[in-house]
N, CA, C and O atoms as CSV, one atom per row, in Angstrom:
chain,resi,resn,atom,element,x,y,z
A,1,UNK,N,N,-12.201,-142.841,-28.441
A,1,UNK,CA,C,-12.322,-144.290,-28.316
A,1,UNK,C,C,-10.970,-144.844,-27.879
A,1,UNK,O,O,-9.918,-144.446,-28.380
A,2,UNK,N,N,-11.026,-145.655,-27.050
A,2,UNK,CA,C,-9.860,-146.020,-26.225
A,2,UNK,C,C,-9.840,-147.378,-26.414
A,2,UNK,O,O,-10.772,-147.825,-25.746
A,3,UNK,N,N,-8.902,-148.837,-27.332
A,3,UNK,CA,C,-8.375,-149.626,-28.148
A,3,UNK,C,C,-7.394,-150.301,-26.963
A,3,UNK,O,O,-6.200,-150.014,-27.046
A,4,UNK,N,N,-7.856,-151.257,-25.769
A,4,UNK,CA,C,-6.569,-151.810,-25.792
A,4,UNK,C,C,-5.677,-150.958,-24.360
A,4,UNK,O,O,-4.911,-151.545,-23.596
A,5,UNK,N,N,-5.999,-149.621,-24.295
A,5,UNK,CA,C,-5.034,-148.920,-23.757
A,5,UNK,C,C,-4.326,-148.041,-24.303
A,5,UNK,O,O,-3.361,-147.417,-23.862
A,6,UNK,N,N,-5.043,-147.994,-25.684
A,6,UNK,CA,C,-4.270,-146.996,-26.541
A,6,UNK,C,C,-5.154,-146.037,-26.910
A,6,UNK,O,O,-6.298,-146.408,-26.647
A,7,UNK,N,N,-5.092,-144.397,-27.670
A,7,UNK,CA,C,-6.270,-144.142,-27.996
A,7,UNK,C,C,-6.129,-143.824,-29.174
A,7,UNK,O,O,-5.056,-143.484,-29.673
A,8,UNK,N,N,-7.333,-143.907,-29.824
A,8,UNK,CA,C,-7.442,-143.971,-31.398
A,8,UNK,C,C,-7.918,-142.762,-32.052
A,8,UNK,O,O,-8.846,-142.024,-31.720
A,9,UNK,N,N,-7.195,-142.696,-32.948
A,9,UNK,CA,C,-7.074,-141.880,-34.123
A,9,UNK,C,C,-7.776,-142.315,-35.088
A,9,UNK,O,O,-8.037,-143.514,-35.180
A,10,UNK,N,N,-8.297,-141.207,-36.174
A,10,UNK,CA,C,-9.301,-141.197,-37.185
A,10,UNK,C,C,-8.692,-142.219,-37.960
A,10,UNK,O,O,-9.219,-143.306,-38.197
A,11,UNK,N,N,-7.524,-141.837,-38.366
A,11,UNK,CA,C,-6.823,-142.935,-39.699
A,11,UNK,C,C,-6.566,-144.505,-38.883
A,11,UNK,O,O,-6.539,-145.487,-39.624
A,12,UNK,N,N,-6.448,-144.647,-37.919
A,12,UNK,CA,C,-6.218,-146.179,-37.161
A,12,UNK,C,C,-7.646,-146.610,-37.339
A,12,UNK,O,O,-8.074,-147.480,-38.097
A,13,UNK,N,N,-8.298,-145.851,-36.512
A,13,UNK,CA,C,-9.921,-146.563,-36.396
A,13,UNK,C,C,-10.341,-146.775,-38.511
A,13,UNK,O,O,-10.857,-147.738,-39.078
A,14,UNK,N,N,-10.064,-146.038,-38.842
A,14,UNK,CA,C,-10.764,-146.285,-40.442
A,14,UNK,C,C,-9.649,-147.715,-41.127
A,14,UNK,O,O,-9.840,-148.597,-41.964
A,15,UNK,N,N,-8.538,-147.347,-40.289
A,15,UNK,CA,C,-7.413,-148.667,-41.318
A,15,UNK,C,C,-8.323,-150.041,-40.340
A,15,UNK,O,O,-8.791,-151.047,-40.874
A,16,UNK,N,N,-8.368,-149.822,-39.300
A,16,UNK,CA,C,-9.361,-151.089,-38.629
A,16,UNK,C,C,-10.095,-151.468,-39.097
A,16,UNK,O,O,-10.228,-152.665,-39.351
A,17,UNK,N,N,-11.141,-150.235,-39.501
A,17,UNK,CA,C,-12.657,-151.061,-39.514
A,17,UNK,C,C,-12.536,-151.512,-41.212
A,17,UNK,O,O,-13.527,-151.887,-41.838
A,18,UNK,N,N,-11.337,-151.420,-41.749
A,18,UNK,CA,C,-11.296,-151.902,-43.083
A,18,UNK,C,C,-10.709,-153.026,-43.267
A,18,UNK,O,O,-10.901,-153.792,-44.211
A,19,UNK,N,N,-9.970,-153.166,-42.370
A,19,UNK,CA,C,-9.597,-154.909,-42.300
A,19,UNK,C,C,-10.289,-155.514,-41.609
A,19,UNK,O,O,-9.756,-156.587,-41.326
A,20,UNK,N,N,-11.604,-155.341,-40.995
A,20,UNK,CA,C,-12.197,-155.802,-40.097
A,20,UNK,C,C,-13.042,-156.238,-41.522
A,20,UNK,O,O,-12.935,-157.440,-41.768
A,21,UNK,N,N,-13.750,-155.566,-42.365
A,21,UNK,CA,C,-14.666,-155.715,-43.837
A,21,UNK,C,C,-13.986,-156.809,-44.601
A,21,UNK,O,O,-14.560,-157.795,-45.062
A,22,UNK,N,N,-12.706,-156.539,-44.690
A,22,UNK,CA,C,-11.898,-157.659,-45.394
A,22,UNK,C,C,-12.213,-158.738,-45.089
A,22,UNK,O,O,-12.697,-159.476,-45.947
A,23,UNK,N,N,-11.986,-159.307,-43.371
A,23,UNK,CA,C,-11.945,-160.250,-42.998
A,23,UNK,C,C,-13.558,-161.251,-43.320
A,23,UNK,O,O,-13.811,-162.364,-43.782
A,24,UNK,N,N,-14.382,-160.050,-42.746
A,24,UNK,CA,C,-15.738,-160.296,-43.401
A,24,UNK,C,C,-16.079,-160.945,-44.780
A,24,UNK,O,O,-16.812,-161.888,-45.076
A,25,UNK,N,N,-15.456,-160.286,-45.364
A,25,UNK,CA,C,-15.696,-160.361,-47.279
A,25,UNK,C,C,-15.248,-161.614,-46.996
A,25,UNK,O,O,-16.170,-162.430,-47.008
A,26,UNK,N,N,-14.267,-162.038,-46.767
A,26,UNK,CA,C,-13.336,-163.280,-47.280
A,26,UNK,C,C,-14.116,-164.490,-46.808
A,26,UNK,O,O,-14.173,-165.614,-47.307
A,27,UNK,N,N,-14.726,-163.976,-45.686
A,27,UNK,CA,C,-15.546,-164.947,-44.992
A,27,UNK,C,C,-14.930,-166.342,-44.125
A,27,UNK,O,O,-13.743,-166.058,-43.962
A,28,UNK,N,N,-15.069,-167.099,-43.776
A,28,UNK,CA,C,-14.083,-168.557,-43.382
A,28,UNK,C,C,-14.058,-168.347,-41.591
A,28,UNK,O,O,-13.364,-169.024,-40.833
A,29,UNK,N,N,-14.903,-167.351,-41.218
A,29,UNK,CA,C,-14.651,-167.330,-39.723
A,29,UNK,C,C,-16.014,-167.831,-39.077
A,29,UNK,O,O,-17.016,-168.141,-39.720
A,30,UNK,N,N,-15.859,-167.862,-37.470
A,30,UNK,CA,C,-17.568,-168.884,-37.299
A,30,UNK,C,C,-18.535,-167.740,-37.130
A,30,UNK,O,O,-18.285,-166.586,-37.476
A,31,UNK,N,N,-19.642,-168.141,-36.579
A,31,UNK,CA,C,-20.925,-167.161,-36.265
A,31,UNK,C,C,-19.809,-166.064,-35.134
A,31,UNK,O,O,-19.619,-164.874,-35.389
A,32,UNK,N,N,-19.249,-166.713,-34.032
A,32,UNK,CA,C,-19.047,-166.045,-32.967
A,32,UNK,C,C,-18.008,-165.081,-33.140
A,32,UNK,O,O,-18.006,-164.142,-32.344
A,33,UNK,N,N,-16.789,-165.142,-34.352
A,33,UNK,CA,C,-15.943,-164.862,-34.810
A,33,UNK,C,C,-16.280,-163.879,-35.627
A,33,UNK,O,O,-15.461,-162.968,-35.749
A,34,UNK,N,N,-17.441,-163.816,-36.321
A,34,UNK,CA,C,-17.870,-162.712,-37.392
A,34,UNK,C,C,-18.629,-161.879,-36.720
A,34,UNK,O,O,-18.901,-160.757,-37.148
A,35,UNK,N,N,-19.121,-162.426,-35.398
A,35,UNK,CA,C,-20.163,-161.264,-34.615
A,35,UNK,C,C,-19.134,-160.374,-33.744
A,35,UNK,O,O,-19.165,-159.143,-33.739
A,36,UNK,N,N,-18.659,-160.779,-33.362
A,36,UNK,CA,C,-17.664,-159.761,-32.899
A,36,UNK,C,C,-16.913,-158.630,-33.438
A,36,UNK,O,O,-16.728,-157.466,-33.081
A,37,UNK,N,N,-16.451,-159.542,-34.660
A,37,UNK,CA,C,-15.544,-158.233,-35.619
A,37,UNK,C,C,-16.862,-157.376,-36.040
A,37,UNK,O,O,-16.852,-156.146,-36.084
A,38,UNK,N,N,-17.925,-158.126,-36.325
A,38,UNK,CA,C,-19.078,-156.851,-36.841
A,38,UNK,C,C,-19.704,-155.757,-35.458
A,38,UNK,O,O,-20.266,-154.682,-35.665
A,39,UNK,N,N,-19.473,-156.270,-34.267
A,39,UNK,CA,C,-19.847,-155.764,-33.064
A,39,UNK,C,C,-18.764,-154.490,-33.377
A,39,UNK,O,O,-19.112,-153.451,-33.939
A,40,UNK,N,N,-17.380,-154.772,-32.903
A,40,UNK,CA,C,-16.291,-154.104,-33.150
A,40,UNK,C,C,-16.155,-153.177,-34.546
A,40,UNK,O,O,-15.372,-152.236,-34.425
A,41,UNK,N,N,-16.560,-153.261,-35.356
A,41,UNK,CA,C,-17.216,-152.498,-37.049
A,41,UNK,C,C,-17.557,-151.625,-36.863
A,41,UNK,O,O,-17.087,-150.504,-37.059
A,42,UNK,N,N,-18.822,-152.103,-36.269
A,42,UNK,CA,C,-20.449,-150.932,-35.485
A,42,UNK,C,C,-19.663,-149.810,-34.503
A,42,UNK,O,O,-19.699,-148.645,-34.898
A,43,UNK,N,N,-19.044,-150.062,-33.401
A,43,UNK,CA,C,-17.994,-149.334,-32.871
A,43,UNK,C,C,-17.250,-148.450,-32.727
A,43,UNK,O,O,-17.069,-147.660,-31.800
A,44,UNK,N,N,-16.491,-148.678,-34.326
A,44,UNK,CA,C,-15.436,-147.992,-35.052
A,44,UNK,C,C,-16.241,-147.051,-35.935
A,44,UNK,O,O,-16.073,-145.840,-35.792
A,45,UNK,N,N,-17.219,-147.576,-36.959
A,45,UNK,CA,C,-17.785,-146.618,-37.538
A,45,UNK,C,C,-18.474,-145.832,-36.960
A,45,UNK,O,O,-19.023,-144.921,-37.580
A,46,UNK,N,N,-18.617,-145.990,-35.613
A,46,UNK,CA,C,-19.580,-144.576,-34.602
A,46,UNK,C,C,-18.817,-143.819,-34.597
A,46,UNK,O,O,-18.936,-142.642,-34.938
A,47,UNK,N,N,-17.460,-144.620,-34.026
A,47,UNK,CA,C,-16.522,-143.388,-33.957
A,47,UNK,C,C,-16.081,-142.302,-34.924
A,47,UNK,O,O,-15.868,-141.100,-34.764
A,48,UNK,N,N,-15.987,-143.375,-36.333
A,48,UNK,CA,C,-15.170,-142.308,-37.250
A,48,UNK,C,C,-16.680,-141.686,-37.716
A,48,UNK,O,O,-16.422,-141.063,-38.746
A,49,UNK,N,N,-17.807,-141.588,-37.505
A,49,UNK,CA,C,-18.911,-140.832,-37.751
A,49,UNK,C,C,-19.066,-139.528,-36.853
A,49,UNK,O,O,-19.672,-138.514,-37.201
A,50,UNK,N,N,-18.509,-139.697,-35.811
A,50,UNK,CA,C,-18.764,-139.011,-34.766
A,50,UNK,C,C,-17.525,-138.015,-35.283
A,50,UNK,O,O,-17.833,-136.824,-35.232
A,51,UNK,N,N,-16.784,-138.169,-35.552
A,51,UNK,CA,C,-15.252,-137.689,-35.841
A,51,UNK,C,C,-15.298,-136.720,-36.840
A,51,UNK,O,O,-14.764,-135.613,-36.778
A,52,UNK,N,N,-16.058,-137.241,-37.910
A,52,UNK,CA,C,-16.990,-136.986,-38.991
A,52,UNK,C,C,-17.374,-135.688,-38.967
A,52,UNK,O,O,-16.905,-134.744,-39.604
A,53,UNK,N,N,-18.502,-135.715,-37.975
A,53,UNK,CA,C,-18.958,-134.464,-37.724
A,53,UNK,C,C,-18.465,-133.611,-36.739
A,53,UNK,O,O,-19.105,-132.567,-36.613
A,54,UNK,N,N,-17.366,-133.788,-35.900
A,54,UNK,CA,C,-16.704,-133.163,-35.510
A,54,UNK,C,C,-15.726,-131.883,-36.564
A,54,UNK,O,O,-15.722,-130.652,-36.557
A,55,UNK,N,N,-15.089,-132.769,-37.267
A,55,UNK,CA,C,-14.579,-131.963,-37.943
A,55,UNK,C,C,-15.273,-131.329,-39.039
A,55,UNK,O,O,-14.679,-130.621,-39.851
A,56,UNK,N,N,-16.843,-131.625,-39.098
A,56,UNK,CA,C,-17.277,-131.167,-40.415
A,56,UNK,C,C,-17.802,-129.416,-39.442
A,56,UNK,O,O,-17.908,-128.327,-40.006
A,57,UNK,N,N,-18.038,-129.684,-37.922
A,57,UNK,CA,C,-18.523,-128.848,-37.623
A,57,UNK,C,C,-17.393,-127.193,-37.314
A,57,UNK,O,O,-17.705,-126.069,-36.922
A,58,UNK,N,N,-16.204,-127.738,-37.678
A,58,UNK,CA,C,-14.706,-127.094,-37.559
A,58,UNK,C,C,-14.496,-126.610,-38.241
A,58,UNK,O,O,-13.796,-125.617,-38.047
A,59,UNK,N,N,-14.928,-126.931,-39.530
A,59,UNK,CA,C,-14.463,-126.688,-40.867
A,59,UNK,C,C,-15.058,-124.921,-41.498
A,59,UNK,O,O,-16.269,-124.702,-41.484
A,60,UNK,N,N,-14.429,-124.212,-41.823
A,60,UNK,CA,C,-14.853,-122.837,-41.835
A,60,UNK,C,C,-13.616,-122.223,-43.001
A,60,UNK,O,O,-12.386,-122.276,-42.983
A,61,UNK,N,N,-14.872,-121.478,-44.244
A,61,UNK,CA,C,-14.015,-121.130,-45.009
A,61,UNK,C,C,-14.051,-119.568,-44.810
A,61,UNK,O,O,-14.961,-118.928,-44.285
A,62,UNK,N,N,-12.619,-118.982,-45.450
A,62,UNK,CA,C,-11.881,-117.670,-45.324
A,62,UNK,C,C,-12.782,-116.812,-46.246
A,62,UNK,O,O,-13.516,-117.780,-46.451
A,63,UNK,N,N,-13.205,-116.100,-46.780
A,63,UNK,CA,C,-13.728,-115.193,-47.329
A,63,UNK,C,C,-13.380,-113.868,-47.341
A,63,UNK,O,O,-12.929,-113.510,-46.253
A,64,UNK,N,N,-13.426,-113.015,-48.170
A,64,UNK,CA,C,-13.232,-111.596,-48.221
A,64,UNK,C,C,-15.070,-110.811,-47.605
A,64,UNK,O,O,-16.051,-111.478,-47.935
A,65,UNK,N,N,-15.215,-110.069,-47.145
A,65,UNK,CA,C,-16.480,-108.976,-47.232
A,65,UNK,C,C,-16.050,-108.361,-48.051
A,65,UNK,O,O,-14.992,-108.562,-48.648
A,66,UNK,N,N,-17.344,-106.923,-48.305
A,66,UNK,CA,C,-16.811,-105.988,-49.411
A,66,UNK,C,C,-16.166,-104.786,-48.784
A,66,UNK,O,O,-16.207,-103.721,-49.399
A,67,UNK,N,N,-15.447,-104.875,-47.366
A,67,UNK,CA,C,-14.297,-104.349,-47.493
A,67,UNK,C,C,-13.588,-104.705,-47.386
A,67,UNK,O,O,-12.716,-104.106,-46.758
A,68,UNK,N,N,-13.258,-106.530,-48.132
A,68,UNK,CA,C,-12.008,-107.065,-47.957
A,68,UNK,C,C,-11.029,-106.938,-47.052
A,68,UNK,O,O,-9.877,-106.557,-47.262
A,69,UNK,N,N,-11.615,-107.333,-45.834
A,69,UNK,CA,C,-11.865,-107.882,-44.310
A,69,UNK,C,C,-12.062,-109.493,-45.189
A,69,UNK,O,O,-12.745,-109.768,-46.176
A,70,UNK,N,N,-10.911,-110.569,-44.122
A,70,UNK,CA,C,-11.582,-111.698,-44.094
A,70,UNK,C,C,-12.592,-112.343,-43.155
A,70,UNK,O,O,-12.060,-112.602,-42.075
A,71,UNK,N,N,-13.734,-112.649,-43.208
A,71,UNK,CA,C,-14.398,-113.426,-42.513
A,71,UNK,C,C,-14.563,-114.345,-42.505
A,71,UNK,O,O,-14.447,-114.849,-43.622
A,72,UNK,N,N,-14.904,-115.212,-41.495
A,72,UNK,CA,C,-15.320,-116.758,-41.724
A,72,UNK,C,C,-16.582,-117.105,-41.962
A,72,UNK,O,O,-17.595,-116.588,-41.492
A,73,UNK,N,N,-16.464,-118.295,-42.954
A,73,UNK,CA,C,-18.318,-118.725,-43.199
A,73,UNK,C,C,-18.462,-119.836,-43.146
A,73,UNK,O,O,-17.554,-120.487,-43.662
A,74,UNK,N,N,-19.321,-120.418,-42.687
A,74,UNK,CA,C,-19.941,-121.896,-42.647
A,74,UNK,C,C,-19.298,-122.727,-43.406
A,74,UNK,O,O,-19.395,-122.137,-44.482
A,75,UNK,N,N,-18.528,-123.969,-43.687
A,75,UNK,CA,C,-18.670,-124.831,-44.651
A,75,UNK,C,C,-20.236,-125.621,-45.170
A,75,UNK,O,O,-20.973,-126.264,-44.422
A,76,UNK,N,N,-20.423,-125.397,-46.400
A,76,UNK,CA,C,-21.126,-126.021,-46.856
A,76,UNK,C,C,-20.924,-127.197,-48.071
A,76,UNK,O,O,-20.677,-126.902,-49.240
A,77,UNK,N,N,-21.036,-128.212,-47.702
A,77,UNK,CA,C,-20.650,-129.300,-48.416
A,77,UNK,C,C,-20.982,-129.128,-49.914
A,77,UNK,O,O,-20.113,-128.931,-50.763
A,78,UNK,N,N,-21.828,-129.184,-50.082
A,78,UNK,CA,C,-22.685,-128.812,-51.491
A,78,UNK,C,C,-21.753,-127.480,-52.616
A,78,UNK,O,O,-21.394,-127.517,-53.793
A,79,UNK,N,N,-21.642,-126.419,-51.528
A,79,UNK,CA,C,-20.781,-125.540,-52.682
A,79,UNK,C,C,-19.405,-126.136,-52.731
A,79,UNK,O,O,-18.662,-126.233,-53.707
A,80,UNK,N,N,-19.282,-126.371,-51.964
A,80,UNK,CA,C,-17.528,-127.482,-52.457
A,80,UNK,C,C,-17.747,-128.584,-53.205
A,80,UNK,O,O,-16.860,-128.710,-54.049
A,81,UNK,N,N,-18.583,-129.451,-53.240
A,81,UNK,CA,C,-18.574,-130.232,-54.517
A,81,UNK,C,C,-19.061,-129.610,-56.132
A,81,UNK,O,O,-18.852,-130.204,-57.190
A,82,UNK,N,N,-19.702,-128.372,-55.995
A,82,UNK,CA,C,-19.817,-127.875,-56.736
A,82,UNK,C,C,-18.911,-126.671,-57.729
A,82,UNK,O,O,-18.881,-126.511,-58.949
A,83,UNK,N,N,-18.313,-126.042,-56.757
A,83,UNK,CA,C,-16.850,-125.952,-57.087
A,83,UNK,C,C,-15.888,-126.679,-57.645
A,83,UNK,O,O,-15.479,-126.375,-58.766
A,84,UNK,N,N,-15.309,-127.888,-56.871
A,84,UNK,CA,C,-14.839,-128.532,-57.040
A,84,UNK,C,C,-15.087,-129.637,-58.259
A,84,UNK,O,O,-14.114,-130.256,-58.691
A,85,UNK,N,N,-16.559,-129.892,-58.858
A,85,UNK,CA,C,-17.009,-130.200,-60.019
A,85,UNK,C,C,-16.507,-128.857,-60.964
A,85,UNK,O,O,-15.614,-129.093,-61.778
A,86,UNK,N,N,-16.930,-127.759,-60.904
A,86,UNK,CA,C,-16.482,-126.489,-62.112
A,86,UNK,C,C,-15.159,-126.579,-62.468
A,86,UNK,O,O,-14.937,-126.415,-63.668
A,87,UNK,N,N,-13.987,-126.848,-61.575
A,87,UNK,CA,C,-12.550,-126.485,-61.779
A,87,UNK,C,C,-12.424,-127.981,-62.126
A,87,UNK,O,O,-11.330,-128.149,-62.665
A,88,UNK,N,N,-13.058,-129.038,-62.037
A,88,UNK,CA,C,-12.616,-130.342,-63.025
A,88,UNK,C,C,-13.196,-129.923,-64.536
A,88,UNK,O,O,-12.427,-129.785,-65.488
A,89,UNK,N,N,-13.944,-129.826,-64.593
A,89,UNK,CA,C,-14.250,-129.412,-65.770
A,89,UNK,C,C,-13.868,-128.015,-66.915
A,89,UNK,O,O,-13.889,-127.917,-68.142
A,90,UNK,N,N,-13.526,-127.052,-65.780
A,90,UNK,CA,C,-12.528,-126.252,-66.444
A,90,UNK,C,C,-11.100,-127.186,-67.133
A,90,UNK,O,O,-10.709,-127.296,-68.295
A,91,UNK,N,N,-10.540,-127.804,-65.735
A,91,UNK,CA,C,-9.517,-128.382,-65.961
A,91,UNK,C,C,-9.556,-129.374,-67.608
A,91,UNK,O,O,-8.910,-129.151,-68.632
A,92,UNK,N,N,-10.314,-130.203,-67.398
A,92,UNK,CA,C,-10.861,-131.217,-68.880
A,92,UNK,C,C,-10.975,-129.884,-70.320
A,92,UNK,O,O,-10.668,-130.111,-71.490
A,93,UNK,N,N,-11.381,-128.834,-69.885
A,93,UNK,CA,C,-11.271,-127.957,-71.359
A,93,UNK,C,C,-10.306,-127.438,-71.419
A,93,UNK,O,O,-9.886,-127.464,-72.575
A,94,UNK,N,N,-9.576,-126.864,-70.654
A,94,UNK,CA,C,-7.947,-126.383,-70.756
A,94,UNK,C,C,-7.404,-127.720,-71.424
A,94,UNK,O,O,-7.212,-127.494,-72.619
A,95,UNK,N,N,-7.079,-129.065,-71.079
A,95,UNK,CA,C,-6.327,-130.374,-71.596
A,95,UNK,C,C,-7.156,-130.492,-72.560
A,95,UNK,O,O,-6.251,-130.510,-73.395
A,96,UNK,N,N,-7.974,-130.578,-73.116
A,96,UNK,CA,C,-8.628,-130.665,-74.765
A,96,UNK,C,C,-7.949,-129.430,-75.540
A,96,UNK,O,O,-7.367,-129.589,-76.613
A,97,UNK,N,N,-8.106,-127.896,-74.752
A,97,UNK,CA,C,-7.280,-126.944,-75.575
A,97,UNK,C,C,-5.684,-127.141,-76.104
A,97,UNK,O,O,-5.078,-126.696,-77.079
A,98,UNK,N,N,-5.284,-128.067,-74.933
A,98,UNK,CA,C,-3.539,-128.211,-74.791
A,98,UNK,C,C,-3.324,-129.824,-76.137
A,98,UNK,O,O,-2.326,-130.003,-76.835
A,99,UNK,N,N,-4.591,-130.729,-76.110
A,99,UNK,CA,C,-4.170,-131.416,-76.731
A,99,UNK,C,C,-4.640,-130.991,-78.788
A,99,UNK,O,O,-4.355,-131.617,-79.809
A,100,UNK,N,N,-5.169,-130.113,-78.646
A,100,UNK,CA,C,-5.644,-129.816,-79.666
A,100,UNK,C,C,-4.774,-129.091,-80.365
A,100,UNK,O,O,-4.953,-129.017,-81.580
A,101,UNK,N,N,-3.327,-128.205,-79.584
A,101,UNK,CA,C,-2.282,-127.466,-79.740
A,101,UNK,C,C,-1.695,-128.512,-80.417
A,101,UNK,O,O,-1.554,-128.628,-81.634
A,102,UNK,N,N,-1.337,-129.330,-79.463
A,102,UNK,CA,C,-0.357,-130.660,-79.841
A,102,UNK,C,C,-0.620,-130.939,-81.152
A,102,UNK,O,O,0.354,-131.239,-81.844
A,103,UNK,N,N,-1.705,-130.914,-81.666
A,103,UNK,CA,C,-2.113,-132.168,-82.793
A,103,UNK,C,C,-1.977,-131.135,-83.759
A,103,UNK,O,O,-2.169,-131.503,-84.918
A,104,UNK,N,N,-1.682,-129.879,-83.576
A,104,UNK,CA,C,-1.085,-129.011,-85.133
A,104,UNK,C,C,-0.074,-129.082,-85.743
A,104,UNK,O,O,0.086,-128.398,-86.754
């Protein structure tokens, strides 16, 4: 997406389309003034959607086989939040173990 003459980046287009919401929220602008920034919204969020799945389609985790050979495998969203849920919750019983030390 090309801004102006400039071209845009994931973190510009997302810091945009968030002051673009702001401006929205706050409200005080006319019909023609709010259709635009929401035209321009629609826009930005294609882009950073598109961007989205660009990099979701990039994304590839390291793995061992069982002759520990690394290979690459699919990212799948789902086992990373699920992971990533286990080791919070590990984490929360280790700090109950550590505060339970404390309190002897």
């Amino acid at each position: 997406m090309n801004t102006k003459g400039r071209e845009m980046n994931f973190e510009k287009a997302l810091s945009e389309l968030e002051q673009i919401v702001n401006k929205l929220e706050k409200g005080g602008l006319s019909l023609n003034e709010s259709l635009a920034l929401f035209e321009k919204g629609i826009k930005l969020a294609r882009f950073l959607r598109s961007e989205l799945d660009k990099a979701e389609k990039k994304i590839e985790i390291l793995i061992k086989d069982e002759k520990g050979a690394l290979k690459a495998q699919e990212f799948e969203l789902e086992d990373l939040e699920a992971d990533f849920k286990q080791e919070e919750q590990e984490g929360e019983a280790d700090q109950e173990d550590l505060d339970e030390e404390n309190d002897k």
